[in-house]
N, C-alpha and C positions, 0 to 999 in steps of 0.2 A: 531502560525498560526492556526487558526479556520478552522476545515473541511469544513465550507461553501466555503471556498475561496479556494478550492480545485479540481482536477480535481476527475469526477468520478472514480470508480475503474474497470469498465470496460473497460477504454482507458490506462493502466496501463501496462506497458511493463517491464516484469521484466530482460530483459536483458540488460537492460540502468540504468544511476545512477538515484535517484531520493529522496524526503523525503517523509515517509507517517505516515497518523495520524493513532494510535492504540489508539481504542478506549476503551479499555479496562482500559488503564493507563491515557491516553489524552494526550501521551507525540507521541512527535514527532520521528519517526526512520530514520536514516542513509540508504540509502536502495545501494550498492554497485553495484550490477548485479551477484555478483560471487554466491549466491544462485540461480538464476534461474533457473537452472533444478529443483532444486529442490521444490520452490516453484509452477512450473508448474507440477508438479506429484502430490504433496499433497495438494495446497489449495483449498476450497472447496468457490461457489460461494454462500451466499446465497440470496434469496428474496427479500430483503431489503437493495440492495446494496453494499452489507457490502464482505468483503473477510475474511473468517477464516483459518491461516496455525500457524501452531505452537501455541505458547501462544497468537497469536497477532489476533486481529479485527479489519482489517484494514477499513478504512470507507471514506479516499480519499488521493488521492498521485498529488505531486506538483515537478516541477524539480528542481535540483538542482538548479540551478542560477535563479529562477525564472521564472515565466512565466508560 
């Protein structure tokens, strides 16, 4: 899946499942929901769309089943 075909990462809800592109690798992550405190404590918005929390850059999240 190509980040174009992605939803931004402002509409991004980390309490729901979902898959997101880390742009760092270009590989696609598994996103569960059971981190989301945690990811809403530590990741940081930047400029350019983009979400950095951990090793990861994320740059757009799509839902599980699609759509």
């Amino acid at each position: 899946m190509e980040p174009a075909s992605l939803h931004p990462m402002k509409g991004f809800n980390p309490s729901e499942p979902a898959i997101l592109h880390d742009r760092t690798t270009d590989q696609i992550v598994t996103w569960t929901g059971e981190e989301a405190d945690d990811f809403r404590r530590l990741s940081r918005a930047r400029d350019d769309g983009t979400v950095a929390w951990r090793q990861y850059l994320f740059d757009g999240w799509g839902n599980v089943l699609g759509g």
